[in-house]
N, C-alpha and C positions, 0 to 999 in steps of 0.2 A: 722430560726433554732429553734427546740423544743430544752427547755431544760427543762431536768426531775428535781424534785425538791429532793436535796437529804435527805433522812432519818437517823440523825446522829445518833439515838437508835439503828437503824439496825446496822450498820456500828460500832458502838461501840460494840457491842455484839458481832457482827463478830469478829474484831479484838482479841478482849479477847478468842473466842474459838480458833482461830488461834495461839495465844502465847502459851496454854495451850495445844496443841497439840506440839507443835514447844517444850516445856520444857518435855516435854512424851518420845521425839523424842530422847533428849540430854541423855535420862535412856538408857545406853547401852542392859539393858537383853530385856527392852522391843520393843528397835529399829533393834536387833535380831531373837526375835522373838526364845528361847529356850525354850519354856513351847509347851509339846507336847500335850496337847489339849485344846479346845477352852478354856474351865471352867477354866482352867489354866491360861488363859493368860490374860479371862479379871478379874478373880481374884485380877491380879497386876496390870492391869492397874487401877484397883478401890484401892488399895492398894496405890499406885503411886498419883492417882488424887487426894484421902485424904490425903496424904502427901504433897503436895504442895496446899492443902487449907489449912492447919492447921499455912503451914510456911507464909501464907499471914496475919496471925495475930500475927504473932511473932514483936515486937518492932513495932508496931502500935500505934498512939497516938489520 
């Protein structure tokens, strides 16, 4: 049986873009989807994504 050697960098990365989509999700306007154009919407989602890096250095040691 082959077994593939697993990549934990990859897999780590993965995971983290998947949380941070998964907390994008949890923003009710942007899990809606009420901004009527595109420039709109990813606006807040870059609004949104620097909001939740900013809160990843809050109470950091």
């Amino acid at each position: 049986m082959f077994h593939k050697k697993t990549d934990w960098r990859r897999y780590r990365d993965r995971n983290r873009i998947e949380r941070m989509f998964n907390h994008l999700k949890q923003m009710r306007r942007s899990a809606t989807r009420y901004d009527k154009t595109a420039l709109s919407f990813m606006s807040f989602l870059n609004i949104a994504a620097a909001r939740l890096w900013i809160n990843s250095f809050v109470n950091v040691t």
